[in-house]
gemmi code that builds the backbone of each chain (N, CA, C; Angstrom):
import gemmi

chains = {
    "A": [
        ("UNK", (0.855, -1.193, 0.000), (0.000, 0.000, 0.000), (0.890, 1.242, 0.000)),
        ("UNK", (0.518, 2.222, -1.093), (1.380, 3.332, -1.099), (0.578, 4.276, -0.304)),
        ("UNK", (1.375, 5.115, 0.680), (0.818, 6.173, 1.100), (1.651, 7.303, 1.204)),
        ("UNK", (0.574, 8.531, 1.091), (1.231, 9.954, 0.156), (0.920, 11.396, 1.398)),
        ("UNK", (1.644, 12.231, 1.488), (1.162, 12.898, 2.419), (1.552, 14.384, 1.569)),
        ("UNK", (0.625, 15.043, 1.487), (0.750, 16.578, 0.837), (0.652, 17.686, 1.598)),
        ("UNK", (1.220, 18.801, 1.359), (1.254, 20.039, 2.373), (1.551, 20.109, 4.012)),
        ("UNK", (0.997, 20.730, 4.697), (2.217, 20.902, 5.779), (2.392, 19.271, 6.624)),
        ("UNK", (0.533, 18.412, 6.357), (1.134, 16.944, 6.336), (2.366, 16.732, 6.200)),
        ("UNK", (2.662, 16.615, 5.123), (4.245, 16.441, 4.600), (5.306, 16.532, 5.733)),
        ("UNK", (5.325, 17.655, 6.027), (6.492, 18.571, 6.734), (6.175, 17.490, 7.883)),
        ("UNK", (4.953, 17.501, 8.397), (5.253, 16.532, 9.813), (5.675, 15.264, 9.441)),
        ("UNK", (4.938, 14.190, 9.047), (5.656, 13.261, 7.872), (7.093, 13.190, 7.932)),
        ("UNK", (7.493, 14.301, 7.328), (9.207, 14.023, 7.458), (9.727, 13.198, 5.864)),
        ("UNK", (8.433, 13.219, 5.047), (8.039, 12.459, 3.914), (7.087, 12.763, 2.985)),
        ("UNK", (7.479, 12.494, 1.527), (6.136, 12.598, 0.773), (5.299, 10.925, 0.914)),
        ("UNK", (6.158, 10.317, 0.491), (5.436, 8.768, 0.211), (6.596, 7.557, 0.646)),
        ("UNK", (5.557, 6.679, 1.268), (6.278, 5.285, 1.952), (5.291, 4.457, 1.357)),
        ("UNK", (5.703, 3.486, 1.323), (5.232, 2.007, 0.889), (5.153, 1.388, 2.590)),
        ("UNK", (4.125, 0.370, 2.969), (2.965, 0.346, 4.293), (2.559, -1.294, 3.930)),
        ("UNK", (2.571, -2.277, 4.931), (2.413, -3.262, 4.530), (1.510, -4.083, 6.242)),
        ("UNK", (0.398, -3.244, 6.128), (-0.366, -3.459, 7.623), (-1.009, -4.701, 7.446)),
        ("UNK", (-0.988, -4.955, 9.099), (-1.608, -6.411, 9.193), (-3.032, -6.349, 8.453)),
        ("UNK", (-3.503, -8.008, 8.120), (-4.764, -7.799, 7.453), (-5.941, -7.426, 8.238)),
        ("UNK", (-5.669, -7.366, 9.456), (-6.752, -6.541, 10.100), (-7.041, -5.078, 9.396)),
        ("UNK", (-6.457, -4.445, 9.178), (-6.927, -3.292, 8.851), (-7.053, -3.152, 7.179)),
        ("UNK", (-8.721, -2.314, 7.526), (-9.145, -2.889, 6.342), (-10.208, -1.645, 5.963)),
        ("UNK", (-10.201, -0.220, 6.488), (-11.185, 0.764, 6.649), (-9.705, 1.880, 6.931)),
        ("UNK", (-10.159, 2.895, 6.107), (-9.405, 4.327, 6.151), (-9.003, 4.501, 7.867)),
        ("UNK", (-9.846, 4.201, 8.620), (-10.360, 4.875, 10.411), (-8.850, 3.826, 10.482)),
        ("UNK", (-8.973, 2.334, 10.445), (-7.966, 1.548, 11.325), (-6.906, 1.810, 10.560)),
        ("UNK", (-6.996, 1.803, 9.159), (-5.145, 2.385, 8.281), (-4.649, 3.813, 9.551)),
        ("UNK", (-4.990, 4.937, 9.913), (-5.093, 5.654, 10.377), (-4.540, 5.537, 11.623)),
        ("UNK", (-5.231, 4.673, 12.338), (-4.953, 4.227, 14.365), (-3.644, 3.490, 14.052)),
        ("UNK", (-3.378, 3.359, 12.499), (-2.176, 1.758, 13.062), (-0.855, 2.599, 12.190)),
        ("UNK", (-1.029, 3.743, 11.694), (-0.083, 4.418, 10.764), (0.767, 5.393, 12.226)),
        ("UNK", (-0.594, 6.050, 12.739), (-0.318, 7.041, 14.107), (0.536, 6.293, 14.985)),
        ("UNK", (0.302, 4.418, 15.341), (1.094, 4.017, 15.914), (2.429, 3.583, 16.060)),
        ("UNK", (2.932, 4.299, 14.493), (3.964, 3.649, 13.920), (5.628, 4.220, 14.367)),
        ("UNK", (5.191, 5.771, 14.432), (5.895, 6.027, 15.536), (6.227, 8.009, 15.360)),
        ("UNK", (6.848, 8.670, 16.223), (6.722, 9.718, 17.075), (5.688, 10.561, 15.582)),
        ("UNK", (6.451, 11.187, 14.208), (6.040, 11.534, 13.094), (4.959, 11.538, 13.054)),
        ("UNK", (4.703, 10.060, 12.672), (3.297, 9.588, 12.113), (2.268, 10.157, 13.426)),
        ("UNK", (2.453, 10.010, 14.621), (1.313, 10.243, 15.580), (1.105, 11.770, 15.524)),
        ("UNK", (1.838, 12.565, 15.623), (2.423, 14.093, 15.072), (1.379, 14.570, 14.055)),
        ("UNK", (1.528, 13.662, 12.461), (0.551, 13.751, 11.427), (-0.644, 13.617, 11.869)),
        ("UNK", (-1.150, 12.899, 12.835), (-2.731, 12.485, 13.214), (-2.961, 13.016, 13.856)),
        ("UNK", (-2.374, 13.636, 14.419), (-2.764, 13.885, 16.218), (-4.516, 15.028, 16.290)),
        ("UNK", (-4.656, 15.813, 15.321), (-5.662, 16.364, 14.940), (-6.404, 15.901, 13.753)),
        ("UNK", (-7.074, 15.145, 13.701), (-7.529, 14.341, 12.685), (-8.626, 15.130, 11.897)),
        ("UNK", (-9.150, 16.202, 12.791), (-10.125, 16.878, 12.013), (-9.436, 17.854, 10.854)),
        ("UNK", (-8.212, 17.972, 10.933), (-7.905, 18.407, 9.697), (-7.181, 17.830, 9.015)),
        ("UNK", (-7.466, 16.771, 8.866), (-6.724, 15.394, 7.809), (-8.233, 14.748, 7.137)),
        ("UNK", (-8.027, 15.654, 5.791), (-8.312, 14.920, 4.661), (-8.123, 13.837, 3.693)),
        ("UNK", (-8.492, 12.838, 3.226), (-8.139, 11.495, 2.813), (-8.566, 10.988, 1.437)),
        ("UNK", (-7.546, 10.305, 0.397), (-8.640, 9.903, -0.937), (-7.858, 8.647, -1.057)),
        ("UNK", (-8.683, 7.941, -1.338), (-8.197, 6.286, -1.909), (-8.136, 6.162, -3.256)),
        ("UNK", (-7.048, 5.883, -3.786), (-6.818, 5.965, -5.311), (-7.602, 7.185, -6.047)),
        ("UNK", (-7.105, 8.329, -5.241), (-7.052, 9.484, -5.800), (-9.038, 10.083, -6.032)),
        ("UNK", (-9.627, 9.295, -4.861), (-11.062, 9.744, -4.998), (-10.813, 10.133, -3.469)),
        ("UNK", (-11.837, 11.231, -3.150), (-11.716, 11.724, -1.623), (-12.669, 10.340, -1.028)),
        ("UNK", (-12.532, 10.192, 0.703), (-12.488, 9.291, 1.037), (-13.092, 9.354, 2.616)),
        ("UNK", (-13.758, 8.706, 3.456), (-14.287, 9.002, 4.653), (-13.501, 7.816, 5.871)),
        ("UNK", (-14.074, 7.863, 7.060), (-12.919, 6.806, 8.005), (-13.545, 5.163, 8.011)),
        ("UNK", (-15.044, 5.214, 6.973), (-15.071, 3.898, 6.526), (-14.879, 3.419, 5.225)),
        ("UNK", (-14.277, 4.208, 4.525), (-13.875, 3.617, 2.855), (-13.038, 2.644, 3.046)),
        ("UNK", (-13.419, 1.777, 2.453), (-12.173, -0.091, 2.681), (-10.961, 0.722, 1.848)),
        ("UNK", (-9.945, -0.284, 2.447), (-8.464, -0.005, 1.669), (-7.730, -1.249, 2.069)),
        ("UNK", (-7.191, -1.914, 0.696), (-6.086, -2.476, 0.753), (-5.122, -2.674, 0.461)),
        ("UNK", (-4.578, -3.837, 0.059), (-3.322, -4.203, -0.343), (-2.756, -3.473, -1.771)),
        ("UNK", (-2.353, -2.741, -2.440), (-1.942, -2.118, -3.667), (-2.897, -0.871, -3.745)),
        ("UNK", (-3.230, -0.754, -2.787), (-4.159, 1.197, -3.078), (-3.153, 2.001, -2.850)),
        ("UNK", (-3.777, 3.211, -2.726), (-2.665, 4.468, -2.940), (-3.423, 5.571, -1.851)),
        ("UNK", (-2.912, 5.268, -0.778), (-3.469, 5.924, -0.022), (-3.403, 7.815, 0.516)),
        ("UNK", (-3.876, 8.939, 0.665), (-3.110, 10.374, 0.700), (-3.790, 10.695, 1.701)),
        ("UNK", (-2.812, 11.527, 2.134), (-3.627, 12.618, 3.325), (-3.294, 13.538, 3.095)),
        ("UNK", (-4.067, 14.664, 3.371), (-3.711, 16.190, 3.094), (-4.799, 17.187, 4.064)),
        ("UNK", (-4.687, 18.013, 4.395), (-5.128, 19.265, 4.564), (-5.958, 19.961, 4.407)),
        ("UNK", (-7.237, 20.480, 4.377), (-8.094, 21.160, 3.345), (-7.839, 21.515, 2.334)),
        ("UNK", (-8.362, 21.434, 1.813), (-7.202, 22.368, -0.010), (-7.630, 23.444, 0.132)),
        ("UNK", (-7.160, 24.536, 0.026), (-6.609, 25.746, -0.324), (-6.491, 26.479, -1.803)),
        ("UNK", (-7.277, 25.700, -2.698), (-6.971, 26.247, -4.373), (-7.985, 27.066, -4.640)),
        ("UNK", (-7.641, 27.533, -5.851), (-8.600, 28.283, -6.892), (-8.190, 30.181, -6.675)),
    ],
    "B": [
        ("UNK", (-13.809, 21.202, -20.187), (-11.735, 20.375, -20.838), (-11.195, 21.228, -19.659)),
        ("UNK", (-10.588, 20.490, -19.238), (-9.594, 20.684, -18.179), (-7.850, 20.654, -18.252)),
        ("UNK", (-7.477, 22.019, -17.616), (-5.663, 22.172, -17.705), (-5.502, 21.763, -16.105)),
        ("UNK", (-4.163, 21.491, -16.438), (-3.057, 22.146, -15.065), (-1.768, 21.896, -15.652)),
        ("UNK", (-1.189, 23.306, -15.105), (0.276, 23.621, -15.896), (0.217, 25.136, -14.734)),
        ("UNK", (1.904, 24.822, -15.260), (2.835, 25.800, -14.387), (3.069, 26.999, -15.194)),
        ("UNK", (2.738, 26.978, -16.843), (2.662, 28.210, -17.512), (1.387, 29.150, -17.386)),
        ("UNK", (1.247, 30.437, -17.561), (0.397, 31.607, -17.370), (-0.538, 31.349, -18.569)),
        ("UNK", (-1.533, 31.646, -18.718), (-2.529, 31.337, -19.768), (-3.244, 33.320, -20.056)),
        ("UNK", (-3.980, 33.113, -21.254), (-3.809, 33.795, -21.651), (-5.872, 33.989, -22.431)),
        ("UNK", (-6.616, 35.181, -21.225), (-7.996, 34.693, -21.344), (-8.897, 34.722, -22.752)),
        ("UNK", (-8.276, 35.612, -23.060), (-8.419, 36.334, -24.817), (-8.481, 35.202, -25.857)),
        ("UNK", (-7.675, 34.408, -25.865), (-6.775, 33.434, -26.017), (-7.730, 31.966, -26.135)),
        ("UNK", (-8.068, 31.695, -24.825), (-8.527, 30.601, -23.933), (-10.175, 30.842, -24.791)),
        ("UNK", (-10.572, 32.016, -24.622), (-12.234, 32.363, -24.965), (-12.336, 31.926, -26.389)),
        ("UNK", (-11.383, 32.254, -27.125), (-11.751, 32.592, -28.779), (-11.260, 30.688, -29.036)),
        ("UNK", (-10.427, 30.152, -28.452), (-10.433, 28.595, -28.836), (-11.638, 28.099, -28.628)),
        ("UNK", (-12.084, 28.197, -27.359), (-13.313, 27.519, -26.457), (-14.844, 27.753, -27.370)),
        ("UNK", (-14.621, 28.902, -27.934), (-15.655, 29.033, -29.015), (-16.026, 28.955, -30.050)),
        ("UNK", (-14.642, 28.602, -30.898), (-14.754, 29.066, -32.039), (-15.095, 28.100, -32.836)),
        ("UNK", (-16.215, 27.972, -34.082), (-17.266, 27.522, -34.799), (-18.299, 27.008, -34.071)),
        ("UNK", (-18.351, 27.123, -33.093), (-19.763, 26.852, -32.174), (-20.827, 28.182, -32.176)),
        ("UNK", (-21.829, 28.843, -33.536), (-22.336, 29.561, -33.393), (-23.574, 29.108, -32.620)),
        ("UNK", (-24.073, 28.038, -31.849), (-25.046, 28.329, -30.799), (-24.834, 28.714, -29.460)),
        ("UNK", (-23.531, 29.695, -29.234), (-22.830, 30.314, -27.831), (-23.726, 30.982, -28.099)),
        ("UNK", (-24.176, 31.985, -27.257), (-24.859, 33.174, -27.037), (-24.049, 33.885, -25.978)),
        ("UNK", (-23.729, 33.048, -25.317), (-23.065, 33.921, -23.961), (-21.783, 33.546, -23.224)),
        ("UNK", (-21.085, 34.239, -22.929), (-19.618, 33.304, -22.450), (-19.647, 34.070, -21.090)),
        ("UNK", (-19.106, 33.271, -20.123), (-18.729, 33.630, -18.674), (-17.381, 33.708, -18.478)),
        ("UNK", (-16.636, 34.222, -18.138), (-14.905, 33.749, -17.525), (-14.788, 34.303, -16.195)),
        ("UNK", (-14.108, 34.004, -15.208), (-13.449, 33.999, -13.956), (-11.742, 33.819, -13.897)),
        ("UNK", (-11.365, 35.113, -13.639), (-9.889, 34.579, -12.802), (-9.164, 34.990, -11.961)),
        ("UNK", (-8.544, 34.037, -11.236), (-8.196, 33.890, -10.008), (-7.017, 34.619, -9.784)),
        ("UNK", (-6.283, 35.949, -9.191), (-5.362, 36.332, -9.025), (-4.535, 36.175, -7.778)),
        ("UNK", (-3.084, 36.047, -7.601), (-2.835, 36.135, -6.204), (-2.911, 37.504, -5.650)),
        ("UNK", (-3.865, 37.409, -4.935), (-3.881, 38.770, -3.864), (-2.987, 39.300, -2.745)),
        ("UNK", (-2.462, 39.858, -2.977), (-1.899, 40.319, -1.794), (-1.892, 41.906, -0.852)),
        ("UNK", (-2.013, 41.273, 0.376), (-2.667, 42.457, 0.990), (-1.898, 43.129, 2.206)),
        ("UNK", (-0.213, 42.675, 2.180), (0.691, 43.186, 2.713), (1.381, 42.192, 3.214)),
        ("UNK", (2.616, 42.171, 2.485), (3.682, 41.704, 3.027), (4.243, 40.354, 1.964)),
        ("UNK", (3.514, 40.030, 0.820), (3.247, 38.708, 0.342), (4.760, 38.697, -0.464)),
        ("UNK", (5.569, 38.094, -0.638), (6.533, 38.173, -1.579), (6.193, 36.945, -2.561)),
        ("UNK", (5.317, 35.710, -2.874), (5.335, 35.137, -3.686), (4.682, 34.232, -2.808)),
        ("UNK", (3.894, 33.042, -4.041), (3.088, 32.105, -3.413), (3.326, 30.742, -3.754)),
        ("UNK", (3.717, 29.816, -3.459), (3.758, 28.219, -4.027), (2.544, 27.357, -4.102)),
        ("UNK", (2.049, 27.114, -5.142), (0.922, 26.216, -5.548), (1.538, 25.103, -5.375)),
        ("UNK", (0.861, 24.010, -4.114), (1.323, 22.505, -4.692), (-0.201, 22.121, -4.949)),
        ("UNK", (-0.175, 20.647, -5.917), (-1.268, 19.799, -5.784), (-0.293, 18.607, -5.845)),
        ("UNK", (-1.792, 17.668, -6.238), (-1.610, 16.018, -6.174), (-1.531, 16.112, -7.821)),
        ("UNK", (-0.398, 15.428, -8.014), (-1.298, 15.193, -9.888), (-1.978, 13.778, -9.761)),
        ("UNK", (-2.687, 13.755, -10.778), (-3.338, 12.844, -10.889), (-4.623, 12.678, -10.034)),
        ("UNK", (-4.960, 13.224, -8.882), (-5.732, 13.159, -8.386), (-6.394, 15.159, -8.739)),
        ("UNK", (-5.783, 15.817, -8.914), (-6.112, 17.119, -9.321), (-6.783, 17.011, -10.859)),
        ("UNK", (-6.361, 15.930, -11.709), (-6.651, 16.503, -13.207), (-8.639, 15.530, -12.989)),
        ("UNK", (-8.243, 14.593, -11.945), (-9.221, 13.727, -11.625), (-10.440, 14.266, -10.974)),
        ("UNK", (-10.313, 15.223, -9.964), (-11.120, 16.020, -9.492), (-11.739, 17.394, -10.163)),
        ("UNK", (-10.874, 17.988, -10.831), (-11.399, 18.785, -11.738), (-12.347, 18.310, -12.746)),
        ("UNK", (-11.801, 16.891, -13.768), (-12.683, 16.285, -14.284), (-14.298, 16.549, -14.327)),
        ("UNK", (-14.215, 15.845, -12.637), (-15.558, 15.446, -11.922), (-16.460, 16.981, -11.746)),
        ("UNK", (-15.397, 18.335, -11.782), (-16.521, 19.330, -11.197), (-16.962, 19.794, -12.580)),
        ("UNK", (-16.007, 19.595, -13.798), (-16.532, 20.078, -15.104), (-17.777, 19.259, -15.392)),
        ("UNK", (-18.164, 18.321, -15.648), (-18.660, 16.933, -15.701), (-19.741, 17.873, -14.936)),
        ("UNK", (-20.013, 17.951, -13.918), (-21.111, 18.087, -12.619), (-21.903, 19.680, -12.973)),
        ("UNK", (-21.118, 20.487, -13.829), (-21.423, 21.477, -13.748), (-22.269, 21.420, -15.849)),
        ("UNK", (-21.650, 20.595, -16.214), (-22.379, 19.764, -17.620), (-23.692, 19.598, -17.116)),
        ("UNK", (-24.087, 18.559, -16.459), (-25.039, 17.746, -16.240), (-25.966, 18.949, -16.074)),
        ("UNK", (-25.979, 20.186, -14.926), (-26.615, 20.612, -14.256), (-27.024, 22.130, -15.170)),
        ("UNK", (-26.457, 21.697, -16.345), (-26.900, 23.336, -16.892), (-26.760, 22.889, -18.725)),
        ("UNK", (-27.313, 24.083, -19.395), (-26.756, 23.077, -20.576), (-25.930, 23.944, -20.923)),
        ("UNK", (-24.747, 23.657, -20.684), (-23.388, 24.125, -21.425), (-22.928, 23.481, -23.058)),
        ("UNK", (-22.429, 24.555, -23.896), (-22.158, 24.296, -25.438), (-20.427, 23.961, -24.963)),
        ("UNK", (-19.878, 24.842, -24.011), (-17.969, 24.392, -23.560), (-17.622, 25.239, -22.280)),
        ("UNK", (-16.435, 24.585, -21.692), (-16.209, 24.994, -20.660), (-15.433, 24.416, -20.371)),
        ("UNK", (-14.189, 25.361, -19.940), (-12.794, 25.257, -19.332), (-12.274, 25.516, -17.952)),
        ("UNK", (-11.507, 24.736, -17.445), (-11.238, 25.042, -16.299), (-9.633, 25.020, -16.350)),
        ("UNK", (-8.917, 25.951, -16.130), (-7.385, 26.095, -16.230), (-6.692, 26.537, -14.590)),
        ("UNK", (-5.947, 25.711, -14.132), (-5.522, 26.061, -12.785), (-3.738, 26.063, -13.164)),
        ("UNK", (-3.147, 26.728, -12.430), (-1.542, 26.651, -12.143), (-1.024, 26.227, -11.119)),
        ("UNK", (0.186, 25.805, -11.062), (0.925, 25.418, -10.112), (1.979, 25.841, -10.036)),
        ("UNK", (2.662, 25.880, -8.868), (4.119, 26.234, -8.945), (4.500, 27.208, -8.395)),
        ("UNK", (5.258, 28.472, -8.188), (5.405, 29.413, -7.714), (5.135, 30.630, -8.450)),
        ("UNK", (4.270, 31.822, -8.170), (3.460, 32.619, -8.325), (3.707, 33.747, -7.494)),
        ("UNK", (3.616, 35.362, -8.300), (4.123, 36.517, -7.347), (2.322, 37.236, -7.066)),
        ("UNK", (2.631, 38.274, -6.334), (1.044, 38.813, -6.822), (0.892, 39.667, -7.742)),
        ("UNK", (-0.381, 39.273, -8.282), (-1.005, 39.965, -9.456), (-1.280, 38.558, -10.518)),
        ("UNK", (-0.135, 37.594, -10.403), (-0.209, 36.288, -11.172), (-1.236, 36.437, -11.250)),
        ("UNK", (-1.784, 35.483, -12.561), (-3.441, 34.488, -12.575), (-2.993, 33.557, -11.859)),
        ("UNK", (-4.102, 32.710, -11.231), (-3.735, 31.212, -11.131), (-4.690, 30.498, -11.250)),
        ("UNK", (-6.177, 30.420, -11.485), (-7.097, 30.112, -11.818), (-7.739, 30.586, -13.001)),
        ("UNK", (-8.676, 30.136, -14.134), (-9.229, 30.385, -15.006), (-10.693, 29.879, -15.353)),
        ("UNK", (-11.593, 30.174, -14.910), (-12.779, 29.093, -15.497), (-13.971, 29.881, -16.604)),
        ("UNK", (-13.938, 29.096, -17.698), (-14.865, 29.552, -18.581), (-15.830, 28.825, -18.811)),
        ("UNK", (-17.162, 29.367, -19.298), (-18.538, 28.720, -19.265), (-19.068, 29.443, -20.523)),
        ("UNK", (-19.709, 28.457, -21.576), (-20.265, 28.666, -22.686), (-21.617, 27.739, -22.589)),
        ("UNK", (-22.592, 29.276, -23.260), (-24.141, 28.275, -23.448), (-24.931, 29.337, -24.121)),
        ("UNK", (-25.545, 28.668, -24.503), (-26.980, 29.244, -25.632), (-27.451, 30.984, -24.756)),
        ("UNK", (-27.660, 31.140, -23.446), (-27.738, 32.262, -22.515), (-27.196, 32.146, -21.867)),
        ("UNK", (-27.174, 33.337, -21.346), (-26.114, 34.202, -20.412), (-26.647, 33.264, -18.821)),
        ("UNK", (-27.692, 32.853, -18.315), (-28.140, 32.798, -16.705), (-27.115, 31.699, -16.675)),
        ("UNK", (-26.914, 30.578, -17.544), (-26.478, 29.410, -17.306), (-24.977, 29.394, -17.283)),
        ("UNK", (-24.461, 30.314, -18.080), (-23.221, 30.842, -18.392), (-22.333, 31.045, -16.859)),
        ("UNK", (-23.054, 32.841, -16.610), (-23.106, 33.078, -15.201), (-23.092, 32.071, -13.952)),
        ("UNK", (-23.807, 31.316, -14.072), (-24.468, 30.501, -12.844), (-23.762, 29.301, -12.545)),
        ("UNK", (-22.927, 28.912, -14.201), (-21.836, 27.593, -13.893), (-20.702, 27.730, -13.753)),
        ("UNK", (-20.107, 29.220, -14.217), (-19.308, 29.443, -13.788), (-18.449, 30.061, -12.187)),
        ("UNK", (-19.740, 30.064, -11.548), (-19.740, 30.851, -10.677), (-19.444, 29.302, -9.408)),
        ("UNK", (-20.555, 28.250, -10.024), (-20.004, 27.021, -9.382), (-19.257, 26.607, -9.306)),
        ("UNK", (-18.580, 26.580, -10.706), (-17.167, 25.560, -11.382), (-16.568, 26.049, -10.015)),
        ("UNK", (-16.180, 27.398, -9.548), (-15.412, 28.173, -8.752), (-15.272, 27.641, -7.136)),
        ("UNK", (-16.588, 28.196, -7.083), (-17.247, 27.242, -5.623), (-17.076, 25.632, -5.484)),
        ("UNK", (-17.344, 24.996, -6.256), (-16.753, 23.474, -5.954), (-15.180, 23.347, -5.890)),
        ("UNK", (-14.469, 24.005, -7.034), (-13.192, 23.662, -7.038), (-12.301, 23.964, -6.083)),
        ("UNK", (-13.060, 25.229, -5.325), (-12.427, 25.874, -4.202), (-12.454, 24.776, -2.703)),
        ("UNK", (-13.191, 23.724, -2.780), (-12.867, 22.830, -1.703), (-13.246, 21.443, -2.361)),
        ("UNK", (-12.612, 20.997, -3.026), (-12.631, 19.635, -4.238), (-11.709, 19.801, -5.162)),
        ("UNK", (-10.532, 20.754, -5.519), (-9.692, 20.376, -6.112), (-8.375, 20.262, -5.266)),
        ("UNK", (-7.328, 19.294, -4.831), (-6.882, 19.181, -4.087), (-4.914, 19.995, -4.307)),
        ("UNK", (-5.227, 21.177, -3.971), (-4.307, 22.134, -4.638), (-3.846, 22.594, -3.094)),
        ("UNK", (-3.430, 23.271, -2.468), (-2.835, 23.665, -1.297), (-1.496, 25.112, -1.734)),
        ("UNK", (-1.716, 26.149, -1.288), (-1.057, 27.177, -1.197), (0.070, 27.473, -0.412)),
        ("UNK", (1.357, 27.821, -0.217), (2.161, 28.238, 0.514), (2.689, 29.683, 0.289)),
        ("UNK", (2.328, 30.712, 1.151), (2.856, 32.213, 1.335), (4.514, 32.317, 1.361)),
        ("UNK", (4.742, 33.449, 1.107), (6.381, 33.348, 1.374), (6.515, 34.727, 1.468)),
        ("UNK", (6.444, 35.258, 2.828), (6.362, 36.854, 3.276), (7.961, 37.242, 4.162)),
        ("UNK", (8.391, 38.297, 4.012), (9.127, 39.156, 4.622), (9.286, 38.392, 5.524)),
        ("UNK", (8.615, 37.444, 6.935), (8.433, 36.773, 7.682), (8.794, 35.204, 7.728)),
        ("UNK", (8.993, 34.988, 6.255), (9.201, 33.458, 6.476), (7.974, 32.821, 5.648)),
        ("UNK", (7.299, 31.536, 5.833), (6.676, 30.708, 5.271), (5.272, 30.535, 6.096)),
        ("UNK", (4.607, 30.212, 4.883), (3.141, 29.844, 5.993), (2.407, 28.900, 5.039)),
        ("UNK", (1.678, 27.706, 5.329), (0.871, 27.082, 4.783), (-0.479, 27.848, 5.052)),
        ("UNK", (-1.439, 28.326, 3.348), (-2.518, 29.128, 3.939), (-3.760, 28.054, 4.194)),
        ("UNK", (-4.535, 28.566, 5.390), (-5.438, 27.582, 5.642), (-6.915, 28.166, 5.163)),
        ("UNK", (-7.533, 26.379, 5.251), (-8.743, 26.678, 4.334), (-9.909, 27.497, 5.254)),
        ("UNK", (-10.601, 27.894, 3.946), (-11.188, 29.261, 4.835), (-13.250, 28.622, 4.710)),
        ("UNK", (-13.680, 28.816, 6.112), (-15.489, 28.502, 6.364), (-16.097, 29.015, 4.958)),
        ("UNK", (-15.812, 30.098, 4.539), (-16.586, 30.949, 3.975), (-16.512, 29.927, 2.012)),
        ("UNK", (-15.355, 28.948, 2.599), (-15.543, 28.310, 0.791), (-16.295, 27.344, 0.647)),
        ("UNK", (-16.405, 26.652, 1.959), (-17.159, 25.310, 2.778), (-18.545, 25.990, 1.878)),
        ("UNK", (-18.902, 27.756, 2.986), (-20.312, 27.707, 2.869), (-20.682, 27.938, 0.968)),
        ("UNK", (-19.699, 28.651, 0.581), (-20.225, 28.980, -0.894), (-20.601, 27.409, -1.675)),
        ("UNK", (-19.992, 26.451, -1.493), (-19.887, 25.257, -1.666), (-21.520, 24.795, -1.759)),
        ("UNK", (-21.793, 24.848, -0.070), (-22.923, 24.678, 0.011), (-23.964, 24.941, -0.550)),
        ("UNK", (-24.420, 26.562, -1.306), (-25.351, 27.009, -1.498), (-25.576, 26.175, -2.779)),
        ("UNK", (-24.998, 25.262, -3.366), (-25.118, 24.587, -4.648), (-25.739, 23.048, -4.286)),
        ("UNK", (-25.782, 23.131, -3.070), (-26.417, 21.603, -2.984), (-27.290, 21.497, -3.621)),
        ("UNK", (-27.667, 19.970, -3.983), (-29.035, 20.123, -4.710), (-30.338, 19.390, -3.704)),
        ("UNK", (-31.463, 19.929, -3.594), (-32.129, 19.154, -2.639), (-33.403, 18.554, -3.545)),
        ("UNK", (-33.761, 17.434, -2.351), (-34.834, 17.034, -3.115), (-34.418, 15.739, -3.376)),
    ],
}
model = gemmi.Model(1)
for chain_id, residues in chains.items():
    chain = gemmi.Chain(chain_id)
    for i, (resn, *xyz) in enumerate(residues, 1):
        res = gemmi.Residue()
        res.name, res.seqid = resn, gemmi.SeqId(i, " ")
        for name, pos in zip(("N", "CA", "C"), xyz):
            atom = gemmi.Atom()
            atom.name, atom.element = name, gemmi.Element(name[0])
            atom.pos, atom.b_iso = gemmi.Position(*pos), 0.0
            res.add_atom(atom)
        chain.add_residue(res)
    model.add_chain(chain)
structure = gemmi.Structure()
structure.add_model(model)
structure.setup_entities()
């Protein structure tokens, strides 16, 4: 599973994109999320306010029960800010 | 038809392609987006997602089709680094009258403003700032729901 982190995400991150290979328990945006935060100091950093972490699964926006697995492309980002 | 590119576009330009041999236009709309600055701004960095940006735009051109009858319509965004006064947005709307013209273009704007996944960075006298998203795009957003 690729996962992508854009804007100041990023900066906490410490990363744009890692490759993620979670147990098969997790199987919903919400548990990718609880088990990414647990991964260590960064990642919990990135979550720690979840209300402003936006999410799309293969590049469609995405809620904390959209399934995700094995070869998706997972992103988080920020509100967007365009136009 | 949908852009994204790091070059400046050109509306004059953009209008007379978008129209031309389509004599059932009656009315053309355009919108564009400048960087504003209102003290202190020395330049702005556009990031997006690709691929998920050309994907989401898609979907608001598409949405704004369905809901009006549009003859063409463009949506042109930039990326990259930008001073003020830049364009960085462009949206044009073509149709038989002007209400529909007006009225989709005014959406294209309002959706894309929290559905295209683009993110801004300031770069002031001060240093750096990621700009954050603002209630007031949420609500314009809103007034387009459709009910019923």
């Amino acid at each position: 599973m690729k996962i992508l982190y854009f804007a100041w995400l990023r900066d906490k991150a410490g990363m744009s994109e890692w490759q993620v290979s979670p147990p098969p328990g997790i199987v919903t945006v919400g548990a990718l999320i609880d088990w990414l935060a647990a991964q260590n100091a960064s990642q919990a950093e990135v979550f720690a306010d979840r209300s402003v972490v936006r999410v799309a699964v293969n590049q469609d926006f995405a809620e904390a029960d959209t399934p995700v697995g094995p070869g998706d492309e997972v992103a988080f980002f920020p509100p967007v800010t365009g136009g | 038809m949908i852009r994204v590119q790091r070059e400046a576009f050109d509306v004059g330009r953009e209008i007379a392609a978008l129209t031309a041999g389509n004599t059932r236009i009656g009315g053309v709309a355009s919108f564009v987006g400048l960087v504003r600055d209102l003290g202190g701004l020395r330049s702005m960095t556009l990031e997006h997602y690709p691929g998920m940006t050309e994907r989401q735009l898609e979907l608001i051109d598409a949405e704004a089709h369905r809901r009006w009858p549009l003859e063409a319509s463009l949506i042109v965004h930039r990326y990259g680094r930008l001073e003020p006064g830049d364009p960085i947005v462009l949206t044009i709307t073509a149709s038989a009258h002007r209400q529909a013209a007006f009225d989709s273009c005014n959406f294209l704007m309002d959706w894309l403003k929290t559905e295209a996944p683009f993110w801004k960075r300031e770069e002031g006298a001060d240093g750096e700032r990621w700009v954050t998203a603002r209630a007031d795009d949420d609500a314009a957003r809103e007034r387009w729901r459709e009910t019923g």
